[in-house]
N, CA, C and O atoms as CSV, one atom per row, in Angstrom:
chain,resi,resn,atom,element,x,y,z
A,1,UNK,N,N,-3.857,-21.942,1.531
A,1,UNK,CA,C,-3.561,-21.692,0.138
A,1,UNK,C,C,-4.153,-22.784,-0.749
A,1,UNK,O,O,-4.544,-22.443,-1.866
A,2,UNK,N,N,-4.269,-24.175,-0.340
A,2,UNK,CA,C,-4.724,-24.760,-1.440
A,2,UNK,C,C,-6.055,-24.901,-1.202
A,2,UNK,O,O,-6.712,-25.040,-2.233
A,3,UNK,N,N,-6.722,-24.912,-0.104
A,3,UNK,CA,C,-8.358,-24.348,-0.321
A,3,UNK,C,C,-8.424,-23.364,-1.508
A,3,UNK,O,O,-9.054,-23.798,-2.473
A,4,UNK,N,N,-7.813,-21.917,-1.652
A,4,UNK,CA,C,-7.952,-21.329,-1.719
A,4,UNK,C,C,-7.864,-21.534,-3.679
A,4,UNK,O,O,-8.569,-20.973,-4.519
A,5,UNK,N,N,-6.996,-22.304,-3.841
A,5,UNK,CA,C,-6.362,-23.003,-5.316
A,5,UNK,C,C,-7.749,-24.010,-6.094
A,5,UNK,O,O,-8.217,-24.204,-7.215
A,6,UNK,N,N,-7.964,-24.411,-4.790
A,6,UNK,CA,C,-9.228,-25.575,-4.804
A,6,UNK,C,C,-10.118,-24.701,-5.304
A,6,UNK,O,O,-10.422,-25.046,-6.446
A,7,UNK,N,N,-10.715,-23.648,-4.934
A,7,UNK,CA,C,-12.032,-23.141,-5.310
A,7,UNK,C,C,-11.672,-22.021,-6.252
A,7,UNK,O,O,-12.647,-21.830,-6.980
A,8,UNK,N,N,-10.957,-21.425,-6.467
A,8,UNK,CA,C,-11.046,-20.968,-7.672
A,8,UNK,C,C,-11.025,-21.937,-8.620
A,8,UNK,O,O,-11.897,-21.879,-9.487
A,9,UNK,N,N,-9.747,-23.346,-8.677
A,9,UNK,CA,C,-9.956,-24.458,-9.766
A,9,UNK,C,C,-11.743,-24.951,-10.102
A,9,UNK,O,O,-12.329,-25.195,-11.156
A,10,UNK,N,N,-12.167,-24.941,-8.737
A,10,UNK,CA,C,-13.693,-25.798,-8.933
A,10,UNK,C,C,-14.546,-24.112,-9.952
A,10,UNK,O,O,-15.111,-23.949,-11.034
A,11,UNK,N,N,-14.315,-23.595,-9.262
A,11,UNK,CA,C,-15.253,-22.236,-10.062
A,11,UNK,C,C,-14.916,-22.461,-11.187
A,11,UNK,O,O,-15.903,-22.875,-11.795
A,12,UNK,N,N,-13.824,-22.407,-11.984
A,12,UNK,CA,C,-13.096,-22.287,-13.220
A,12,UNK,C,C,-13.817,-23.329,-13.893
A,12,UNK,O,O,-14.128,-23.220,-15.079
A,13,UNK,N,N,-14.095,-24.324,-13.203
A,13,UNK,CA,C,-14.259,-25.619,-14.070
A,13,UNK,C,C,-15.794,-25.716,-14.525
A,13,UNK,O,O,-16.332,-26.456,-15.349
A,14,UNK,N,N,-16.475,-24.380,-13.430
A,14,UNK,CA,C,-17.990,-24.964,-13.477
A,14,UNK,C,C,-18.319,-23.472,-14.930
A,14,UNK,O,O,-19.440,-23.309,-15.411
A,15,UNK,N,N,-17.391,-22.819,-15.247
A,15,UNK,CA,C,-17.738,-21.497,-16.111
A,15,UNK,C,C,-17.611,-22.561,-17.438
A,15,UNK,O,O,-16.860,-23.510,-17.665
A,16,UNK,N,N,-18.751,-21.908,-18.217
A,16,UNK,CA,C,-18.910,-22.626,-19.707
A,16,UNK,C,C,-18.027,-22.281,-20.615
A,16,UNK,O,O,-17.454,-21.223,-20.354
A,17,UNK,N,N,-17.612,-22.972,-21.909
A,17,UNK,CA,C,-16.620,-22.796,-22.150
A,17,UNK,C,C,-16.996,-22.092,-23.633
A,17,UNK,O,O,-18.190,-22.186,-23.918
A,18,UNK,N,N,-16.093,-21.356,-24.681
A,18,UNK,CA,C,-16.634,-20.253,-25.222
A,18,UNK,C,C,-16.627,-21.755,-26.743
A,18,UNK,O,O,-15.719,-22.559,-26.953
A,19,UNK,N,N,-17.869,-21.634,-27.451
A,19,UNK,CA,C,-17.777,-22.693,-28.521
A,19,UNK,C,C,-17.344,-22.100,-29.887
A,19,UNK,O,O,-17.610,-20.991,-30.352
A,20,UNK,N,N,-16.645,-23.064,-30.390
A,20,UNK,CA,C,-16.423,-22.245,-31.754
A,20,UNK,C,C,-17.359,-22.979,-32.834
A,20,UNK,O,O,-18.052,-23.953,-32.541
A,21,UNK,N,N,-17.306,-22.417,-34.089
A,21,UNK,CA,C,-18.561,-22.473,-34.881
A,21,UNK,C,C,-18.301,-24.063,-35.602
A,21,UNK,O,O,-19.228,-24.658,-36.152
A,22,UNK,N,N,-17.010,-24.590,-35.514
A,22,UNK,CA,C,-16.550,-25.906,-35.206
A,22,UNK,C,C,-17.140,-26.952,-34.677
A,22,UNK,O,O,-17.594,-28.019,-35.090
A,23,UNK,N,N,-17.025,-26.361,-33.580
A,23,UNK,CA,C,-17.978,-26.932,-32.346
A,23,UNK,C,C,-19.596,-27.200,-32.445
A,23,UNK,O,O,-20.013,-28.309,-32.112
A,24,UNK,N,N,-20.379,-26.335,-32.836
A,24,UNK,CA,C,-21.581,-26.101,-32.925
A,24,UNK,C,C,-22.369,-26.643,-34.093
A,24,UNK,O,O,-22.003,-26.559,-35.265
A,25,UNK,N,N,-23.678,-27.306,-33.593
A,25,UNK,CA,C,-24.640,-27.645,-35.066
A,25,UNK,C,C,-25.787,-26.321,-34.644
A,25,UNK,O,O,-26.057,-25.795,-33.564
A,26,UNK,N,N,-26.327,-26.075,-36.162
A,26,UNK,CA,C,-27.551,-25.254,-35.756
A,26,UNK,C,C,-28.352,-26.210,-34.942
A,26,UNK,O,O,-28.251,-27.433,-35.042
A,27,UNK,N,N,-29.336,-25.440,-33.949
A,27,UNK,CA,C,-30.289,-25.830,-33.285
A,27,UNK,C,C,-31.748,-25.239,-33.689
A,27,UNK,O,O,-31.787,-24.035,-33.940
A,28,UNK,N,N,-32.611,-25.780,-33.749
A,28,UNK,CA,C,-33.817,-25.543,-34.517
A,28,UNK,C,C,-34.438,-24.384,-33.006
A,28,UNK,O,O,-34.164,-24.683,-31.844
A,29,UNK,N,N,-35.163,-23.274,-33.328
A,29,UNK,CA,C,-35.386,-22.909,-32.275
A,29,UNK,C,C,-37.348,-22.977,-31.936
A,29,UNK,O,O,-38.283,-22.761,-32.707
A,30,UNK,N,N,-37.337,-23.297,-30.729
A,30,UNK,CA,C,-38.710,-24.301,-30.171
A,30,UNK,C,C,-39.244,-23.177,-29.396
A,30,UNK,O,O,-38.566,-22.289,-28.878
A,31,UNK,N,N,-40.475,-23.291,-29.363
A,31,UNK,CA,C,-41.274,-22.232,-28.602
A,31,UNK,C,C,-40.821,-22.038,-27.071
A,31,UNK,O,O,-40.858,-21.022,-26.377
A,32,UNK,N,N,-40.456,-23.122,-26.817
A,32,UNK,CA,C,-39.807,-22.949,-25.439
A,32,UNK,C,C,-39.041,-21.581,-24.897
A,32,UNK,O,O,-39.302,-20.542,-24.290
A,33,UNK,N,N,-37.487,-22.536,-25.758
A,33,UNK,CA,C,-36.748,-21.539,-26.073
A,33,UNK,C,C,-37.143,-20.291,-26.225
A,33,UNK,O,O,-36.576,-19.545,-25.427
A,34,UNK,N,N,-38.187,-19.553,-27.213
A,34,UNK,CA,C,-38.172,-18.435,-27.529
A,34,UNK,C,C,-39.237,-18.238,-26.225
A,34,UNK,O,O,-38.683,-19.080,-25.519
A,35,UNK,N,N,-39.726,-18.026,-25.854
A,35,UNK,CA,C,-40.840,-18.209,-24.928
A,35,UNK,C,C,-39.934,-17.289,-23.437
A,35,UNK,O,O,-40.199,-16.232,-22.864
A,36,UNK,N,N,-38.675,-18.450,-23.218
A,36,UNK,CA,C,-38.022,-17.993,-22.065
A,36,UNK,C,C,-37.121,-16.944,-22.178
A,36,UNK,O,O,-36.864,-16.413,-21.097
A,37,UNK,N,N,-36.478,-16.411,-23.291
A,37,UNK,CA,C,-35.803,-15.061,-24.069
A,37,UNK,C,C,-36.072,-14.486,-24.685
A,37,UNK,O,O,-35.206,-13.650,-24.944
A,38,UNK,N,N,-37.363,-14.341,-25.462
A,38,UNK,CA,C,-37.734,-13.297,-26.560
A,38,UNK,C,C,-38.779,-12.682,-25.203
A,38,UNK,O,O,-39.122,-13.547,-24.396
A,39,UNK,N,N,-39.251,-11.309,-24.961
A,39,UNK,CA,C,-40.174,-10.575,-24.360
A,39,UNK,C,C,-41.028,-10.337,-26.003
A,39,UNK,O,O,-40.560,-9.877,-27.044
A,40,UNK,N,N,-42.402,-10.846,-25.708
A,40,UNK,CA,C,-43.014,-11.003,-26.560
A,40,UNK,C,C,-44.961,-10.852,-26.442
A,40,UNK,O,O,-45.430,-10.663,-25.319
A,41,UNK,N,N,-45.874,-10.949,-27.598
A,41,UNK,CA,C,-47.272,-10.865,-27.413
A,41,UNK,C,C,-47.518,-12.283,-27.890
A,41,UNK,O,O,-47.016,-12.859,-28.856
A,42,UNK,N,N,-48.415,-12.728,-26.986
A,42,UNK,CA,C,-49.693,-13.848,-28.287
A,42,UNK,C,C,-50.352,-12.861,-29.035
A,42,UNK,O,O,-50.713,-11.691,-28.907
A,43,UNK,N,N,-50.381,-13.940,-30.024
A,43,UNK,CA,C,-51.353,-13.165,-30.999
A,43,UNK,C,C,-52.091,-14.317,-31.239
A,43,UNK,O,O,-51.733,-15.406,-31.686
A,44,UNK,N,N,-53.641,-13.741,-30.719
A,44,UNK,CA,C,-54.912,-14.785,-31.104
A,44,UNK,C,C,-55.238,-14.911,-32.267
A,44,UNK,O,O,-56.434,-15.202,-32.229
A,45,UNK,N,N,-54.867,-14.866,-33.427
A,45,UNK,CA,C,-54.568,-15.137,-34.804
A,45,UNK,C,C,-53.148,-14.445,-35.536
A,45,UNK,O,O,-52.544,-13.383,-35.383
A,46,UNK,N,N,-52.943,-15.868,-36.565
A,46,UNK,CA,C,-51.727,-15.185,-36.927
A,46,UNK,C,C,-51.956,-14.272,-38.834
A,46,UNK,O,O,-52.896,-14.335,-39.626
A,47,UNK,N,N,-50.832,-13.648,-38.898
A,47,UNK,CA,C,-51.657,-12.890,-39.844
A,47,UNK,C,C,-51.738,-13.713,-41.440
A,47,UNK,O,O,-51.051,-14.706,-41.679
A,48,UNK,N,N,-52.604,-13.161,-42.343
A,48,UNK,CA,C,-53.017,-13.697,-43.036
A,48,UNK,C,C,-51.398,-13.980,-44.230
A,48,UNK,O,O,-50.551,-13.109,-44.432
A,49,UNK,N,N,-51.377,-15.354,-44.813
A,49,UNK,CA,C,-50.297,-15.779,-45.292
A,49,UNK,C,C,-49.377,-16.535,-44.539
A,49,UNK,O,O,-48.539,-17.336,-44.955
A,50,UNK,N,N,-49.644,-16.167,-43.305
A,50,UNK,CA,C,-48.883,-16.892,-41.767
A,50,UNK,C,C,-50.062,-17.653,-41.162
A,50,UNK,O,O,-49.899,-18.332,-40.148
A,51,UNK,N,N,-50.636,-17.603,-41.455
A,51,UNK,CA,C,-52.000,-18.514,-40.668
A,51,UNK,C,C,-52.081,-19.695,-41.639
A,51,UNK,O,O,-52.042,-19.786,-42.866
A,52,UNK,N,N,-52.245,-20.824,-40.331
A,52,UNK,CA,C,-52.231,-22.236,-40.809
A,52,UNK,C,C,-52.864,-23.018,-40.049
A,52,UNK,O,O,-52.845,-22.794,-38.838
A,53,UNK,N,N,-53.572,-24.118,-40.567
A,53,UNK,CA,C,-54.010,-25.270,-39.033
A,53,UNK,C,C,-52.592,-26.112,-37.864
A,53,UNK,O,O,-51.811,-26.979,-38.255
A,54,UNK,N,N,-52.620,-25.763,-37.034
A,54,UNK,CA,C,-51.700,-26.058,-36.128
A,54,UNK,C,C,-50.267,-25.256,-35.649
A,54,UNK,O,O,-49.193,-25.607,-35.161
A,55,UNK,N,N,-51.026,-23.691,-36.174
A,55,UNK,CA,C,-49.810,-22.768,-36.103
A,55,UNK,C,C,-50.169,-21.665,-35.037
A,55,UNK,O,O,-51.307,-21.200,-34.962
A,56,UNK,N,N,-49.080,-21.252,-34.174
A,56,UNK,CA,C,-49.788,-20.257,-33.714
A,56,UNK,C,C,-48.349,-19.523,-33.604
A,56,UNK,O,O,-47.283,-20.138,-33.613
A,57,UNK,N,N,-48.470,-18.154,-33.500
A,57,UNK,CA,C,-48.105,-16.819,-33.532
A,57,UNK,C,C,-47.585,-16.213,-32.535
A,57,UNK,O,O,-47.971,-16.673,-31.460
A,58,UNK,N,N,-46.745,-15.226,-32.452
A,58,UNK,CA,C,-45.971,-14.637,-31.329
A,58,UNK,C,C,-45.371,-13.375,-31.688
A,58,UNK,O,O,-44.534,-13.453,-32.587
A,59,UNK,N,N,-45.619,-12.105,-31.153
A,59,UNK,CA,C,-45.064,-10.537,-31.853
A,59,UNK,C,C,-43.892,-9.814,-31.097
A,59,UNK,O,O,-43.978,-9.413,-29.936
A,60,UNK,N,N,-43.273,-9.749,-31.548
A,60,UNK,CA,C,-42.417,-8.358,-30.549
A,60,UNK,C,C,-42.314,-6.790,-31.377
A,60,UNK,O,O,-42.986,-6.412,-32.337
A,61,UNK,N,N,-41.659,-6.348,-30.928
A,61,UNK,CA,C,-41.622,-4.906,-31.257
A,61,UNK,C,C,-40.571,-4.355,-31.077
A,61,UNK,O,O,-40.253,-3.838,-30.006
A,62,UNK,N,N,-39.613,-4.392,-32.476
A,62,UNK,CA,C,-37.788,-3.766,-32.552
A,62,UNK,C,C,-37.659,-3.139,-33.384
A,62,UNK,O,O,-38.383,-3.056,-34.376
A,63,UNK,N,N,-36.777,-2.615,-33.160
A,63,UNK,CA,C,-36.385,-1.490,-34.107
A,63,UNK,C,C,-37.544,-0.820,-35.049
A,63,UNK,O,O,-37.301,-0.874,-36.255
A,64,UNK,N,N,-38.581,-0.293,-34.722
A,64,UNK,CA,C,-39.842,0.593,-35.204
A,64,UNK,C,C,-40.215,-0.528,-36.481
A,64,UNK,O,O,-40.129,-0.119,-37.639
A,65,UNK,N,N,-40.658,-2.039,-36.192
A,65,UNK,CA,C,-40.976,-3.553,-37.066
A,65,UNK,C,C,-41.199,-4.066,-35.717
A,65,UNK,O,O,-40.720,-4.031,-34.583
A,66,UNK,N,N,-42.228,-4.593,-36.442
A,66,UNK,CA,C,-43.413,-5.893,-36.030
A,66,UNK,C,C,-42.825,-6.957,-36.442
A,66,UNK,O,O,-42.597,-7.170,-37.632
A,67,UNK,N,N,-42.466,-7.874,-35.336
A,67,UNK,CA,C,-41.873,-8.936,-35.823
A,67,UNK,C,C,-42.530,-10.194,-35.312
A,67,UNK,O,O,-42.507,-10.578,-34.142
A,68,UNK,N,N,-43.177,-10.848,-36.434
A,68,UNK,CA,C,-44.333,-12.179,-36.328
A,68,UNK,C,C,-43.377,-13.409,-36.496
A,68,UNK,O,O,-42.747,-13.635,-37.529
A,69,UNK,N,N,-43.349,-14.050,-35.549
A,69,UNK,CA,C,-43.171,-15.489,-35.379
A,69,UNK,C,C,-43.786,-16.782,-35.348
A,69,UNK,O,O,-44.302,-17.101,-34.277
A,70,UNK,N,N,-43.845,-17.714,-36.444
A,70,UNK,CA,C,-45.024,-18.484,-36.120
A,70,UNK,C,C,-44.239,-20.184,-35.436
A,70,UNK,O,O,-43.092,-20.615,-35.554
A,71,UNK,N,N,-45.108,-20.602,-34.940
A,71,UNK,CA,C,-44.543,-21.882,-34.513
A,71,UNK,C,C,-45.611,-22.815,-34.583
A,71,UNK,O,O,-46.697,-22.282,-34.355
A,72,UNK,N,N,-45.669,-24.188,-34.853
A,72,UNK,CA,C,-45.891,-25.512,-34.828
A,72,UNK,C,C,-46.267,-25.999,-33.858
A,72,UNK,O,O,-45.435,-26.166,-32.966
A,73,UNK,N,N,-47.680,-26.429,-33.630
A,73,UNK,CA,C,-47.979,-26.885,-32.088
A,73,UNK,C,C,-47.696,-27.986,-32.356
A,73,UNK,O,O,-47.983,-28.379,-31.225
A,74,UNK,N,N,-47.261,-29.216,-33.032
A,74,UNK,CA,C,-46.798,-30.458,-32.965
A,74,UNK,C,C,-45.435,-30.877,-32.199
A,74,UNK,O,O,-44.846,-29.797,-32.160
A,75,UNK,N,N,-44.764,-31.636,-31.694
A,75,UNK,CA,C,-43.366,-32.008,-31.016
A,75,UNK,C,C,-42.798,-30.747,-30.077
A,75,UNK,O,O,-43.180,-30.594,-28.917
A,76,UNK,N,N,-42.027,-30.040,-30.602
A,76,UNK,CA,C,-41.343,-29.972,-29.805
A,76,UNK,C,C,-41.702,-27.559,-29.715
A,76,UNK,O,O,-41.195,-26.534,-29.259
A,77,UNK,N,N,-43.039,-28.113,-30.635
A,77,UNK,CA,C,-43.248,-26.495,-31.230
A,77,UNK,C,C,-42.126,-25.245,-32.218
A,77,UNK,O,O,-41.926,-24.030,-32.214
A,78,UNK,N,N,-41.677,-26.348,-32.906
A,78,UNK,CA,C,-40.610,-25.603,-33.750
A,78,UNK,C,C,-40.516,-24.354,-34.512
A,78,UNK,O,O,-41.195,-24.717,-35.473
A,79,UNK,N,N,-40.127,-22.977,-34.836
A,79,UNK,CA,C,-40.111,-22.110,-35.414
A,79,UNK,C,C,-40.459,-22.732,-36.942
A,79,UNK,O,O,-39.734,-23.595,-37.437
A,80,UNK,N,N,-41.495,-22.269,-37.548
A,80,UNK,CA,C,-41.920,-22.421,-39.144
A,80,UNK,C,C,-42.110,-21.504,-39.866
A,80,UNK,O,O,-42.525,-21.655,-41.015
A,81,UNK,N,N,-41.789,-20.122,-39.228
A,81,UNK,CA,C,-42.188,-18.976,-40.268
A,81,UNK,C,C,-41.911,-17.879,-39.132
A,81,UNK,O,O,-42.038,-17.956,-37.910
A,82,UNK,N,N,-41.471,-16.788,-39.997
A,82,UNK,CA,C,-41.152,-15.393,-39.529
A,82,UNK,C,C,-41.285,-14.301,-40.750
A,82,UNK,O,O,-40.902,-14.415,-41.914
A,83,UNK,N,N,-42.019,-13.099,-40.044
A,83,UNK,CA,C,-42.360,-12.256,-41.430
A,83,UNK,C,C,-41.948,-10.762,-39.929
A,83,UNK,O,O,-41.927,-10.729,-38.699
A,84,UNK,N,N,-41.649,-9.591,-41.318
A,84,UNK,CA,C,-41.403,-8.463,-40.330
A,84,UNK,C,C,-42.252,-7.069,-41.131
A,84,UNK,O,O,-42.020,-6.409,-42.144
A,85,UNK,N,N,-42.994,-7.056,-40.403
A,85,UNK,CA,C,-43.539,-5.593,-41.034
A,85,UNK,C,C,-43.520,-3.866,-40.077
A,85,UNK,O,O,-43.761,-3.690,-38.883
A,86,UNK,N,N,-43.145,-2.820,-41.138
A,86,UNK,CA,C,-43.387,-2.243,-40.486
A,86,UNK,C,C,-44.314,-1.530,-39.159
A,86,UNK,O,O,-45.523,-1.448,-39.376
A,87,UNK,N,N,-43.925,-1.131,-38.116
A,87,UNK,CA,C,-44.367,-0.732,-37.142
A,87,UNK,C,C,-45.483,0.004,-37.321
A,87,UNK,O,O,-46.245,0.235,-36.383
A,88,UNK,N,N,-45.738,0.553,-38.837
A,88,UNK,CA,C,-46.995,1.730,-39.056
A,88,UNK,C,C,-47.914,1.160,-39.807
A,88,UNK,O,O,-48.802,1.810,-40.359
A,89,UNK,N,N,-47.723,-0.746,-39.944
A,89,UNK,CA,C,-49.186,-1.100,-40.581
A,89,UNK,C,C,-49.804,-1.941,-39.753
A,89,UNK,O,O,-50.661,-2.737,-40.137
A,90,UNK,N,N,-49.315,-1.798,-38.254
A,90,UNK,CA,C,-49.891,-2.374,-37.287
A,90,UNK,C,C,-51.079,-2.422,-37.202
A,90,UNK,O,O,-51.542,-3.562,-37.213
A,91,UNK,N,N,-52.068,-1.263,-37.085
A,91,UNK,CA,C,-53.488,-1.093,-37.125
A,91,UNK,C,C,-54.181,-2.076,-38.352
A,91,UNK,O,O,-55.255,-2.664,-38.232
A,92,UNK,N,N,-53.354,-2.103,-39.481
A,92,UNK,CA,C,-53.896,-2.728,-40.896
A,92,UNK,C,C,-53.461,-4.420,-40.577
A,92,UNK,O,O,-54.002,-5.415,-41.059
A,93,UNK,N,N,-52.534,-4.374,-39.798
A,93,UNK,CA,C,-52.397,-5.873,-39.547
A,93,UNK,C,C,-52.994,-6.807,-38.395
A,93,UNK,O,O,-52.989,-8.037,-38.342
A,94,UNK,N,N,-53.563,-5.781,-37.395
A,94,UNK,CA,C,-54.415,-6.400,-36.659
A,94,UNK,C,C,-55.724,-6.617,-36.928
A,94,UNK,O,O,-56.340,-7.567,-36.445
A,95,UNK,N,N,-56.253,-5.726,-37.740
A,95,UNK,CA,C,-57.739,-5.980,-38.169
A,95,UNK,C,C,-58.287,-6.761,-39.009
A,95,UNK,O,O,-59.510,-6.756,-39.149
């Protein structure tokens, strides 16, 4: 029985605990980050108004919108811009 007390206590202890907004600072979000959870495209240029020296670009595709992400190749590659266009000026936005 206390094995048994033991490892559920150790499990219990290793589950994360739920944060409240108290708790929490915003966190800047880094290409990393988005990199390992967003399912996403490079985009070998980013689009015009979003294009910058030292910026590069990243697309997904939700809810019928194109959603452009740009990030900062300096430090730590920080999110610097996000624009969302519809899904039907795709052709006009790649060219």
């Amino acid at each position: 029985m206390r094995r048994i007390l033991s490892l559920i206590f150790g499990a219990t202890c290793l589950a994360p605990l739920p944060l409240t907004a108290a708790e929490t600072e915003p966190m800047p979000l880094t290409y990393a980050v988005f990199e390992a959870s967003v399912p996403h495209v490079d985009l070998e240029t980013c689009p015009e108004g979003m294009a910058g020296e030292d910026i590069f670009c990243r697309a997904t595709l939700a809810h019928e919108e194109l959603h452009i992400f740009a990030f900062a190749t300096d430090g730590d590659s920080p999110l610097v811009g996000f624009a969302s266009f519809d899904a039907e000026r795709l052709p006009e936005l790649l060219n």
